[in-house]
GUFIZA-813016 format. One record per residue (C-alpha): residue number from 1; residue in three letters; x, y, z. Coordinates in steps of 0.02 Angstrom, whole numbers, m for minus. Layout:
// GUFIZA-813016
@seq NUM; type ALA; x X; y Y; z Z
...
//
This chain:
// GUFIZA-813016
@seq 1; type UNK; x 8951; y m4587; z 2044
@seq 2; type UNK; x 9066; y m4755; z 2052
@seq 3; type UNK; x 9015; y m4923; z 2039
@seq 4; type UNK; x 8924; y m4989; z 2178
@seq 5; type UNK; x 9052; y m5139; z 2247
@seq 6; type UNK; x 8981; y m5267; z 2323
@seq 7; type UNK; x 9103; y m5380; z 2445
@seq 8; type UNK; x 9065; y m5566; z 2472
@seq 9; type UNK; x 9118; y m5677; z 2616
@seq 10; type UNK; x 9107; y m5851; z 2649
@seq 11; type UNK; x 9005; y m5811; z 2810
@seq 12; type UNK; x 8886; y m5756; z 2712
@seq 13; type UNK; x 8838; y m5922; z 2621
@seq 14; type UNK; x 8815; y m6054; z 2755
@seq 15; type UNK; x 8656; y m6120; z 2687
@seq 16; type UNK; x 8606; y m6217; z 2542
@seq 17; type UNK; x 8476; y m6074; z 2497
@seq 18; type UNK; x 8607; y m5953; z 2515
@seq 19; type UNK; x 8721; y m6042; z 2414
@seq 20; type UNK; x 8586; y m6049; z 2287
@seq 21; type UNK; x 8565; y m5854; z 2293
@seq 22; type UNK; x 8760; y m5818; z 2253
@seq 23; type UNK; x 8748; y m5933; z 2086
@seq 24; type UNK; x 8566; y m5839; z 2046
@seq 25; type UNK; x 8659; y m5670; z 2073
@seq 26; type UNK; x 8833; y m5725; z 1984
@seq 27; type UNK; x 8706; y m5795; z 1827
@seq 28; type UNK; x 8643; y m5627; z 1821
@seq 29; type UNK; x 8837; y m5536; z 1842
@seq 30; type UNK; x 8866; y m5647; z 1711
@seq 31; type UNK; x 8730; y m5587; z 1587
@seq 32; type UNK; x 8727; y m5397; z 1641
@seq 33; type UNK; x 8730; y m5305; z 1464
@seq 34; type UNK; x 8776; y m5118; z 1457
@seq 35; type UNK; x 8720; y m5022; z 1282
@seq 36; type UNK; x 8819; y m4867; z 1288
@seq 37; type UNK; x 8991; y m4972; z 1346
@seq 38; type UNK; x 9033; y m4872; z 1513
@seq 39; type UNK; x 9055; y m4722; z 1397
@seq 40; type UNK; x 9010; y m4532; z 1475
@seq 41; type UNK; x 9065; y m4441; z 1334
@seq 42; type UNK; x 8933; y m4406; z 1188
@seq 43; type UNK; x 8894; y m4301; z 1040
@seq 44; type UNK; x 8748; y m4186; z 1051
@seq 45; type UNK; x 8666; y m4044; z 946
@seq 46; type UNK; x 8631; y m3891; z 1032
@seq 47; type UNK; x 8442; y m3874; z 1045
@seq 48; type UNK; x 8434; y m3676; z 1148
@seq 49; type UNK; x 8526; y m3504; z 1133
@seq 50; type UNK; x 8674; y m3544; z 1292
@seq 51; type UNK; x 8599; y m3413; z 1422
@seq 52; type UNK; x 8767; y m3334; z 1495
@seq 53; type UNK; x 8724; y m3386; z 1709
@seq 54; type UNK; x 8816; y m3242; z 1784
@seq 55; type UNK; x 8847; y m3090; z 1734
@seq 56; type UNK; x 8928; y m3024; z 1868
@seq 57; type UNK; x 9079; y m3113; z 1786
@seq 58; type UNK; x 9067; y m3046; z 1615
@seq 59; type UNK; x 9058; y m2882; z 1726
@seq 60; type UNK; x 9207; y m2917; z 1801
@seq 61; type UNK; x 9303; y m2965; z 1665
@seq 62; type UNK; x 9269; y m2836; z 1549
@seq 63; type UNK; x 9383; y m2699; z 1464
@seq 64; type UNK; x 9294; y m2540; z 1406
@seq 65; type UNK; x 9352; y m2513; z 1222
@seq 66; type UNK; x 9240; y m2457; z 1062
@seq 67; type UNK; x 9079; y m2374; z 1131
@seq 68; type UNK; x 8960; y m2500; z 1153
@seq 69; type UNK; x 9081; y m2657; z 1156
@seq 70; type UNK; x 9150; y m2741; z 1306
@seq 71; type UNK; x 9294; y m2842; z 1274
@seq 72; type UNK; x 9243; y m3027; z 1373
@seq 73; type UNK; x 9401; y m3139; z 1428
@seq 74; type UNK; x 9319; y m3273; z 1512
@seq 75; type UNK; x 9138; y m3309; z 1599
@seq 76; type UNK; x 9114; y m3449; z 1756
@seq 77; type UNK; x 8952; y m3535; z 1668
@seq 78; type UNK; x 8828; y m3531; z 1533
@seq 79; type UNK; x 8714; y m3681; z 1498
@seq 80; type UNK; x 8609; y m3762; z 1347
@seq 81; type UNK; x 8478; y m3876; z 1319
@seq 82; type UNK; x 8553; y m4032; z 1185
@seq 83; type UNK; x 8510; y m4181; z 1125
@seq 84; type UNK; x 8623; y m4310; z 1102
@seq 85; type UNK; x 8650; y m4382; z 937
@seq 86; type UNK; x 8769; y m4533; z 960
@seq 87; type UNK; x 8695; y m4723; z 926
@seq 88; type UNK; x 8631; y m4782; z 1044
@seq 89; type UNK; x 8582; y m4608; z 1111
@seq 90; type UNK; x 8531; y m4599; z 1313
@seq 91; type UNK; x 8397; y m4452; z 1236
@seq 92; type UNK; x 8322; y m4599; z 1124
@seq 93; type UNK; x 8164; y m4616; z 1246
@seq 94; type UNK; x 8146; y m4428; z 1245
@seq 95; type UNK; x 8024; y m4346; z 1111
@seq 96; type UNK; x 8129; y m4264; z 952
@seq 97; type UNK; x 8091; y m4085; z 959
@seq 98; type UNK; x 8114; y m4087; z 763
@seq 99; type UNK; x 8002; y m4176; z 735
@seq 100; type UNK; x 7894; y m4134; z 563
@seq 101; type UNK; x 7747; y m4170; z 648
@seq 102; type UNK; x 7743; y m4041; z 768
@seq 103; type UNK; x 7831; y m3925; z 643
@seq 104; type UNK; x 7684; y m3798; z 649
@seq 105; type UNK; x 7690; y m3777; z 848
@seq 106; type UNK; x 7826; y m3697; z 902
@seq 107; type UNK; x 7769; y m3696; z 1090
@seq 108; type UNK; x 7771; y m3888; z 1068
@seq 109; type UNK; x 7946; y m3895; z 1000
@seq 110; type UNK; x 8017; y m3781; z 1128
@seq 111; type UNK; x 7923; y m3892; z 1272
@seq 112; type UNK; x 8000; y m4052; z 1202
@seq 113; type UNK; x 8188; y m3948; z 1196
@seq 114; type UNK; x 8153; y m3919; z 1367
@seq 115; type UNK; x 8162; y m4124; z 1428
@seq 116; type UNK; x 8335; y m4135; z 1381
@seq 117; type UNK; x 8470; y m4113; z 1476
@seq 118; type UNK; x 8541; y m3958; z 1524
@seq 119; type UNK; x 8727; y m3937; z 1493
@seq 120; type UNK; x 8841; y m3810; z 1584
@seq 121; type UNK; x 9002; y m3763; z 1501
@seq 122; type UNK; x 9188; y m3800; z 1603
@seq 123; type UNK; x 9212; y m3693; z 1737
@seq 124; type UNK; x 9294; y m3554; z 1686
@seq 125; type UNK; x 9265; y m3522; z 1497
@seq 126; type UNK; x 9412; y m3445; z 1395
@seq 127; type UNK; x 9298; y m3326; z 1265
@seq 128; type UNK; x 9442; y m3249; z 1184
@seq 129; type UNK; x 9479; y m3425; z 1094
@seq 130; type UNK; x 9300; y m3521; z 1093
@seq 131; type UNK; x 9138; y m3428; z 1039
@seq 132; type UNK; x 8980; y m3524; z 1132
@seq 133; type UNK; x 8895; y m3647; z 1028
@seq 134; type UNK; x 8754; y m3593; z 918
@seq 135; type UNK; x 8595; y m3668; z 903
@seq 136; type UNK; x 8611; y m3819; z 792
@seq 137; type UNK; x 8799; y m3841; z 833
@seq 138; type UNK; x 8889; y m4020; z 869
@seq 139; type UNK; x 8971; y m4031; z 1049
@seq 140; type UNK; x 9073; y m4129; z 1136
@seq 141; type UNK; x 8979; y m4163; z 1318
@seq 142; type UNK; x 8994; y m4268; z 1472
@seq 143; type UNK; x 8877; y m4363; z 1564
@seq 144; type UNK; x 8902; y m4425; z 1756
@seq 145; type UNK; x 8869; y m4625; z 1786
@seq 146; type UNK; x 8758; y m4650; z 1922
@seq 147; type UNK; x 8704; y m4844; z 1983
@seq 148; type UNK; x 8563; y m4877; z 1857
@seq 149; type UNK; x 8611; y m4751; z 1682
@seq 150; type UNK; x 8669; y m4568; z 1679
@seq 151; type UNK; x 8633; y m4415; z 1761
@seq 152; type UNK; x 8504; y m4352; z 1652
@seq 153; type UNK; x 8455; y m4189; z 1712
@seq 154; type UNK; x 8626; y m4082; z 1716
@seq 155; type UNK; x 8800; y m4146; z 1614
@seq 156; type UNK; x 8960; y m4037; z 1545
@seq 157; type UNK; x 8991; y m3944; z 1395
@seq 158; type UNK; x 9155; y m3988; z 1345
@seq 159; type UNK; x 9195; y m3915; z 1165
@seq 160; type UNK; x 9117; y m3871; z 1002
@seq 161; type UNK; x 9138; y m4021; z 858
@seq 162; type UNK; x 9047; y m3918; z 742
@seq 163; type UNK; x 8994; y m3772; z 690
@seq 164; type UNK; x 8858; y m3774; z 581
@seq 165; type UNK; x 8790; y m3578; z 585
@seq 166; type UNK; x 8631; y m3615; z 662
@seq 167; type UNK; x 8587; y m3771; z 543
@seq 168; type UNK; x 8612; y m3969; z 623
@seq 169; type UNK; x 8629; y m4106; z 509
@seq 170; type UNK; x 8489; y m4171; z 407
@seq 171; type UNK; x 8402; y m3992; z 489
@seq 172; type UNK; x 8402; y m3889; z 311
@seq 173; type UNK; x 8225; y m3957; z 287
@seq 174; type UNK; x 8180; y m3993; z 462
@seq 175; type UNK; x 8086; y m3868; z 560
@seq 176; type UNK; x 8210; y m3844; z 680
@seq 177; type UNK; x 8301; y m3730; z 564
@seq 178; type UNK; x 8188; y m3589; z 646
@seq 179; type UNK; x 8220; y m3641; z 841
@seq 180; type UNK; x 8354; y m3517; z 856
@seq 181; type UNK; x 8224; y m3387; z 801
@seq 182; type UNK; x 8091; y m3435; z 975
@seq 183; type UNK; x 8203; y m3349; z 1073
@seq 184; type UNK; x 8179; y m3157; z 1111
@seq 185; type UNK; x 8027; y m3169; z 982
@seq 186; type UNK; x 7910; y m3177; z 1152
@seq 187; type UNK; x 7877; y m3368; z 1104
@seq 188; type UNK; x 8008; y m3420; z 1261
@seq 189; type UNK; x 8031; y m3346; z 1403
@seq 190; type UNK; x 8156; y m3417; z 1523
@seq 191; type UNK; x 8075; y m3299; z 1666
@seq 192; type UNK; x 7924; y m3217; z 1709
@seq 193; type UNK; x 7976; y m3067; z 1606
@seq 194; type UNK; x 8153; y m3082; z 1544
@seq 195; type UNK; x 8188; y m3223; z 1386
@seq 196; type UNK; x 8371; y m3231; z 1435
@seq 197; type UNK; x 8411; y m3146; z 1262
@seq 198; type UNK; x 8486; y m3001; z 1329
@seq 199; type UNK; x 8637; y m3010; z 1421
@seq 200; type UNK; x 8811; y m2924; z 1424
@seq 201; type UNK; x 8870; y m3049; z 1292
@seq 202; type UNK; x 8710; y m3021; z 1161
@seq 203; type UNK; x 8760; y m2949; z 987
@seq 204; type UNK; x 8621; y m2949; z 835
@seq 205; type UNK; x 8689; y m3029; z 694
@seq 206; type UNK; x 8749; y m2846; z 592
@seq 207; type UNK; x 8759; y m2660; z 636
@seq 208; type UNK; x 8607; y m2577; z 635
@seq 209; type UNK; x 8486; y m2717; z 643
@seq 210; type UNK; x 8308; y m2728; z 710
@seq 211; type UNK; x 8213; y m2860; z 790
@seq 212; type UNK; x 8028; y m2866; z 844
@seq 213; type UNK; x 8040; y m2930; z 1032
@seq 214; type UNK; x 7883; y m2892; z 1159
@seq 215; type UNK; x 7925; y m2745; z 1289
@seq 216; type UNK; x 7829; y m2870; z 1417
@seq 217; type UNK; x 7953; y m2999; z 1384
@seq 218; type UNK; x 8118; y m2925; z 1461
@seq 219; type UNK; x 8039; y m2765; z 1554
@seq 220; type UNK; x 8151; y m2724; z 1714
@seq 221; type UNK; x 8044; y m2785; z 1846
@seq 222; type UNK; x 8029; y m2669; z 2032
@seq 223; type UNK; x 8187; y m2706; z 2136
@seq 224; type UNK; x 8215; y m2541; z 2231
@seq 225; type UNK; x 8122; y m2352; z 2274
@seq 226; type UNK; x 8179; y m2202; z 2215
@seq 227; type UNK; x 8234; y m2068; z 2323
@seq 228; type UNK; x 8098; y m1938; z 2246
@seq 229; type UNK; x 7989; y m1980; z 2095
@seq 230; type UNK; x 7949; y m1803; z 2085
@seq 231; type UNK; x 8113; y m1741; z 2032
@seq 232; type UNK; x 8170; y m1667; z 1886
@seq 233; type UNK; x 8325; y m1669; z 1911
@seq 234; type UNK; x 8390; y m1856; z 1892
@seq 235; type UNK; x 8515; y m1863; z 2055
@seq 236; type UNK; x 8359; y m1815; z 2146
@seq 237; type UNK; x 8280; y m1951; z 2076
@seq 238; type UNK; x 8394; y m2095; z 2119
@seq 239; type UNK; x 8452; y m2135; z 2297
@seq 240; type UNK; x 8640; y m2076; z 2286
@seq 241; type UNK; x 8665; y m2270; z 2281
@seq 242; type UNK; x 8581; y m2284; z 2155
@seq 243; type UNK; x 8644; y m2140; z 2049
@seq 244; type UNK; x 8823; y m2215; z 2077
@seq 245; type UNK; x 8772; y m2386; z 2008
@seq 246; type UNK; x 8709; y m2318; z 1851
@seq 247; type UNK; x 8837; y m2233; z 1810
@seq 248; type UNK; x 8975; y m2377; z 1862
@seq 249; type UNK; x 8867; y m2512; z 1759
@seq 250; type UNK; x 8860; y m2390; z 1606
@seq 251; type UNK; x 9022; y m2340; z 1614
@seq 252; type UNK; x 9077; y m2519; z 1609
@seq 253; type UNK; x 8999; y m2514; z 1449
@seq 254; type UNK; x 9070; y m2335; z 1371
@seq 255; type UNK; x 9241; y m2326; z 1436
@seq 256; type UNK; x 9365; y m2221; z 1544
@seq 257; type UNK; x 9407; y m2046; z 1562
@seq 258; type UNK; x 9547; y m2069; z 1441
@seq 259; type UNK; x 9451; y m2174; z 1319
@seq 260; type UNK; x 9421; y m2093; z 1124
@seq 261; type UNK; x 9359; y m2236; z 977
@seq 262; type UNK; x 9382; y m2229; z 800
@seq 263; type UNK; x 9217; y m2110; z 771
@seq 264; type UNK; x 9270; y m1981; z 910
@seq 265; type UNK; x 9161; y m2029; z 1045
@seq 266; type UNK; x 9255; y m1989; z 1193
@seq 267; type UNK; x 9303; y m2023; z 1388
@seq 268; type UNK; x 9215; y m2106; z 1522
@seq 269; type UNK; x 9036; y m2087; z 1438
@seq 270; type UNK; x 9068; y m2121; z 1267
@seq 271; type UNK; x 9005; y m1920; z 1228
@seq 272; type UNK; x 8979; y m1865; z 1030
@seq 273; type UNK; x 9027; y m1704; z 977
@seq 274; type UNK; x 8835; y m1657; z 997
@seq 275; type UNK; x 8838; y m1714; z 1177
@seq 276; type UNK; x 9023; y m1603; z 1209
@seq 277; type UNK; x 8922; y m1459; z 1129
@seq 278; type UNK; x 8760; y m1471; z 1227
@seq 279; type UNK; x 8671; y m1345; z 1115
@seq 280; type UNK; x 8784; y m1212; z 1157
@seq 281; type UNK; x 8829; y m1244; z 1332
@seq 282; type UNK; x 8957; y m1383; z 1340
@seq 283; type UNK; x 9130; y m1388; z 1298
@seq 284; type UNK; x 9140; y m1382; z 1120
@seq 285; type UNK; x 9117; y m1174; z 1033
@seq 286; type UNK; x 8992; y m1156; z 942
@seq 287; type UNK; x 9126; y m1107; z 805
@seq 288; type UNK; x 9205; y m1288; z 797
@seq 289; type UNK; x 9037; y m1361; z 795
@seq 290; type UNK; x 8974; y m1287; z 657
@seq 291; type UNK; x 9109; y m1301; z 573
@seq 292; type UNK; x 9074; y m1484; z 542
@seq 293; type UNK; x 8898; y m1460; z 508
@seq 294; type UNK; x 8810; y m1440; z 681
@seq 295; type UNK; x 8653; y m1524; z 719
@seq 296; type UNK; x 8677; y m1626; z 550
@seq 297; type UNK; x 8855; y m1697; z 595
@seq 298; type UNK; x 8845; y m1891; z 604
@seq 299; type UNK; x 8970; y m2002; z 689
@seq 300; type UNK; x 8967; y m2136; z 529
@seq 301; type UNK; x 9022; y m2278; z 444
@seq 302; type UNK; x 9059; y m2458; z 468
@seq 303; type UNK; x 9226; y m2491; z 580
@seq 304; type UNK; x 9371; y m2481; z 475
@seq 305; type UNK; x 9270; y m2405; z 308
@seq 306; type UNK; x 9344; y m2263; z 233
@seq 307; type UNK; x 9192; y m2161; z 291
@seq 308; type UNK; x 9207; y m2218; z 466
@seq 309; type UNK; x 9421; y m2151; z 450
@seq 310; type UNK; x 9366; y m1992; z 391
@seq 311; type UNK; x 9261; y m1966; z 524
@seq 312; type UNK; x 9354; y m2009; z 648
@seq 313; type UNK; x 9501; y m1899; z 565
@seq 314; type UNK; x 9383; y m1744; z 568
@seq 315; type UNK; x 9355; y m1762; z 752
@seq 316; type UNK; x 9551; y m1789; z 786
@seq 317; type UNK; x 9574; y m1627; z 699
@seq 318; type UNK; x 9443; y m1531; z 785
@seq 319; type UNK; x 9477; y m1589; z 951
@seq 320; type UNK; x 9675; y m1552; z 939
@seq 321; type UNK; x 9646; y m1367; z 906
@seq 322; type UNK; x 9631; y m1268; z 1066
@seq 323; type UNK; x 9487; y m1134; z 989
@seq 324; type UNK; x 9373; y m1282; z 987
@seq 325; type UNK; x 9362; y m1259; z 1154
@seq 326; type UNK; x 9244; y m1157; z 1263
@seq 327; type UNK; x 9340; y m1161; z 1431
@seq 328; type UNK; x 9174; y m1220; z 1511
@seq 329; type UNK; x 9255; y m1312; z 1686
@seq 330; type UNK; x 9421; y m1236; z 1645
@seq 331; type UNK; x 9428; y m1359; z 1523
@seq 332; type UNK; x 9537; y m1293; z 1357
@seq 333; type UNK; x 9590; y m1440; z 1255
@seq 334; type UNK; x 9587; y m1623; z 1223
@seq 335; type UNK; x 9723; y m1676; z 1352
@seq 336; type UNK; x 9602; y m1555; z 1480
@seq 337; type UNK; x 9460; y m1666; z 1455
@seq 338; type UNK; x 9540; y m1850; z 1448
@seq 339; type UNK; x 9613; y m1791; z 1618
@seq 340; type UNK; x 9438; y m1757; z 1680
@seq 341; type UNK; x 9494; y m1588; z 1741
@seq 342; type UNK; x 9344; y m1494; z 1862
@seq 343; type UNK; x 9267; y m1667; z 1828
@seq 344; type UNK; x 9196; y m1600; z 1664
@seq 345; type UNK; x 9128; y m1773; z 1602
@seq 346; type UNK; x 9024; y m1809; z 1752
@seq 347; type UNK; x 8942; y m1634; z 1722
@seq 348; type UNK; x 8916; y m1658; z 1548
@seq 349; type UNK; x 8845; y m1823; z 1578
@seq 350; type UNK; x 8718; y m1773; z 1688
@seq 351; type UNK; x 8691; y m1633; z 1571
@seq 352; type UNK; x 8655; y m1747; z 1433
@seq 353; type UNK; x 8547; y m1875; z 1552
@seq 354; type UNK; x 8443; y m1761; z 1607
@seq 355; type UNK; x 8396; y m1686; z 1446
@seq 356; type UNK; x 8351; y m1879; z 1403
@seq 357; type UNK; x 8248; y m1891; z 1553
@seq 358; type UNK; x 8164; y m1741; z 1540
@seq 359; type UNK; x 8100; y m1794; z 1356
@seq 360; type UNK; x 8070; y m1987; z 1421
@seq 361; type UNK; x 7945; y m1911; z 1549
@seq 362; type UNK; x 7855; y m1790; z 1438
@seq 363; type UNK; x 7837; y m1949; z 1334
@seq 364; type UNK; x 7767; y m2048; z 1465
@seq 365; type UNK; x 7891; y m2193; z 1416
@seq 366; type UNK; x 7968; y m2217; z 1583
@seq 367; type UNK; x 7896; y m2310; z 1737
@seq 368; type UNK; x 7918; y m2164; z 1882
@seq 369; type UNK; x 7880; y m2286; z 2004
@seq 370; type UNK; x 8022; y m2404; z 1961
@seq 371; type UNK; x 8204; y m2371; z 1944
@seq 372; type UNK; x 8242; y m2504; z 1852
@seq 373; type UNK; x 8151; y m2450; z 1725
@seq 374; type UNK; x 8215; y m2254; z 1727
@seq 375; type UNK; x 8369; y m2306; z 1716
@seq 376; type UNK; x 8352; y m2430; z 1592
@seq 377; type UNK; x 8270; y m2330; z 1483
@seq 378; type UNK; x 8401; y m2175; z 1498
@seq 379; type UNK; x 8555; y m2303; z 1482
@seq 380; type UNK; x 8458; y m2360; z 1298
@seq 381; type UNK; x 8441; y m2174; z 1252
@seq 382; type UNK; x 8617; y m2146; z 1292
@seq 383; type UNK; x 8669; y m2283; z 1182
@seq 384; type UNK; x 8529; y m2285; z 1017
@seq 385; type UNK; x 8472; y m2110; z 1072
@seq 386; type UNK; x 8275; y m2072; z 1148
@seq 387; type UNK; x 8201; y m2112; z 994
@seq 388; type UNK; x 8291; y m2293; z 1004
@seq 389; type UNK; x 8243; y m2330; z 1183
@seq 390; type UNK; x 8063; y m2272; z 1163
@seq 391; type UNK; x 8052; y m2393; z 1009
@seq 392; type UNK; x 8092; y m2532; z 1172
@seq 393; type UNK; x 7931; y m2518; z 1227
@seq 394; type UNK; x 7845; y m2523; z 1069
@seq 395; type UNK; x 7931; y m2686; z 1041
@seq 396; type UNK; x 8050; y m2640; z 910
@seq 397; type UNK; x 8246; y m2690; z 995
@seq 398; type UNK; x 8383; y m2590; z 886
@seq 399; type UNK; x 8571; y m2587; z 896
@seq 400; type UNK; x 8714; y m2495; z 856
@seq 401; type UNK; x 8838; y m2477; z 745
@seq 402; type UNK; x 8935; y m2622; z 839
@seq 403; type UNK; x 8769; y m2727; z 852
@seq 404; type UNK; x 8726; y m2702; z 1025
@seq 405; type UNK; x 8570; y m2693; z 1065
@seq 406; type UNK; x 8487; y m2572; z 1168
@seq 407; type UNK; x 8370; y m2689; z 1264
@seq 408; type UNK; x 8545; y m2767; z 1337
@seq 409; type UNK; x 8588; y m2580; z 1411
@seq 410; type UNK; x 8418; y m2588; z 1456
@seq 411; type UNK; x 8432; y m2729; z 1552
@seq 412; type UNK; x 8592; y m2735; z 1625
@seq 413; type UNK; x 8602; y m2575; z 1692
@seq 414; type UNK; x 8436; y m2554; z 1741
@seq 415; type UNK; x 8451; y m2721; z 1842
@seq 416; type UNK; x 8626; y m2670; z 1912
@seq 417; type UNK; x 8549; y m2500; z 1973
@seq 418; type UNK; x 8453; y m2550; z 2106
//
């Protein structure tokens, strides 16, 4: 907001008490003292995980590449709670959530993160040359003037100053060295049951990795009917609405028809060679697929390890040569399949999903009832495998080998289904 102006005129003084009101008010002009120097720039530490505020943009933006990555250009918005750091500091009156003092109650340090301001990055966000802050970060941000201080409730993120892997100043024996840890752990929740953790942008920190996060805390909530909860067949199950945005907001996730990564997962689905096979009636012979092991054949190693080469070599090689090839769909090699031919990956997919919700029903680990749930649960099978997404609901969040977790497939497409 500008400066209130205030214009005088001579009118306006034709009295000897109004005369003596002007020199009162040009004493007090005169006097008027300003701490932070007209400045709306500061320095602040980032106090909360930025929560990414639409991911219909990330969607948007996305480029299928390695299964289970999705290639993010820009995003509109993401926002953080910070406390500025500069002397004087406009946060000065506020509580220090780092405090010592209330080191032992996390609930109480989150609570106090929560009064500060609430920064929203620069509309739009170039992520292929800034990563968001971290937790503990310096940034640059802006606050807006307004007649009696600053705008204290919302301000701009305008760049990182420093990156400080999770750890503020003068934070390596503060307690705050833990507050990245409240989020996803069930101690926050930025919803009635989602913590904002998982998102199209969430990674864990390596391949592989665990973390111990509360079903209750980011279970898909009702948000649409299925067509029959009787089915056993899962088109029946879904409204064909439905059905199609499943398979659009995993896809967005796998790839395209055409689309093969380093291990030999390949097309639209992101398929292994044990998904091609089908146990015998998929594309694959039986031949070629035992001929790499079978049922003991893993899809391995760390991108760009040796292991992870060879791999990826073996399933080259096996896919080039026609007799690996069943005919199933007319389909008969490699270049058949990328080209979708008798639309051979949609039938395998369903193939393979129904298997998965067969099994997730026998379990009981799916929510009938709600859609959002079914297909949350089958998109986190497809990716970690049924094992993986019933380990969801036991509050055990895996990933793969990229790091991506399955609570964000989850969560995504279970939300983007209905």
């Amino acid at each position: 907001m500008a400066n209130v102006k205030e214009f005088l005129y001579k009118e306006m003084f034709s009295t000897s008490a109004e005369a003596m009101e002007l020199f009162a008010r040009s004493i007090g002009k005169a006097t008027k003292y300003d701490a932070f120097g007209g400045r709306t720039v500061f320095s602040a530490v980032v106090l909360t995980k930025p929560i990414v505020l639409s991911a219909a943009d990330i969607h948007a933006s996305s480029v299928p590449g390695v299964r289970g990555t999705v290639a993010v250009k820009g995003i509109s918005k993401f926002a953080f709670k910070a406390r500025i750091i500069d002397n004087p500091s406009p946060h000065s009156y506020l509580p220090d959530p780092c405090a010592v003092s209330i080191s032992s109650d996390p609930k109480k340090q989150m609570r106090r993160a929560f009064l500060h301001t609430t920064f929203i990055s620069a509309n739009p966000y170039d992520m292929s040359t800034n990563a968001m802050p971290k937790v503990g970060d310096v940034v640059k941000v802006k606050l807006t003037k307004n007649v009696f201080s600053y705008d204290m409730a919302y301000g701009v993120h305008l760049g990182t100053l420093q990156n400080n892997n999770g750890k503020a100043p003068g934070w390596e024996t503060e307690p705050c060295l833990e507050i990245d840890g409240y989020f996803g752990s069930g101690i926050v929740s930025l919803g009635s049951t989602y913590t904002g953790e998982f998102n199209r942008s969430t990674r864990f920190s390596k391949a592989g990795e665990k973390r111990s996060v509360p079903f209750a805390t980011f279970k898909n909530p009702v948000a649409c009917k299925p067509r029959n909860q009787a089915a056993t067949d899962v088109k029946d199950y879904f409204t064909p609405t439905q059905w199609e945005s499943f398979k659009l907001s995993l896809s967005t996730f796998e790839g395209k028809y055409s689309s093969v990564n380093p291990w030999g997962y390949m097309g639209k689905y992101q398929l292994s060679l044990h998904n091609m096979y089908a146990g015998g009636s998929g594309v694959i012979t039986k031949k070629a697929y035992d001929s790499v092991g079978g049922n003991k054949f893993r899809h391995i190693g760390k991108m760009g390890s040796a292991t992870q080469k060879a791999t990826g070599t073996k399933m080259k090689t096996l896919y080039d040569k026609a007799s690996s090839w069943s005919g199933k769909d007319g389909v008969k090699s490699r270049a058949d399949w990328i080209a979708n031919k008798g639309d051979v990956q949609e039938n395998m997919f369903v193939i393979l999903t129904n298997k998965n919700f067969a099994a997730l029903k026998k379990s009981g680990n799916i929510d009938l009832a709600n859609p959002s749930d079914v297909a949350g649960m089958l998109a986190a099978s497809h990716l970690l495998g049924r094992g993986g997404a019933e380990n969801l609901r036991k509050g055990i969040v895996g990933s793969d080998g990229n790091a991506m977790p399955g609570a964000v497939y989850y969560v995504v497409v279970g939300r983007e289904t209905c």
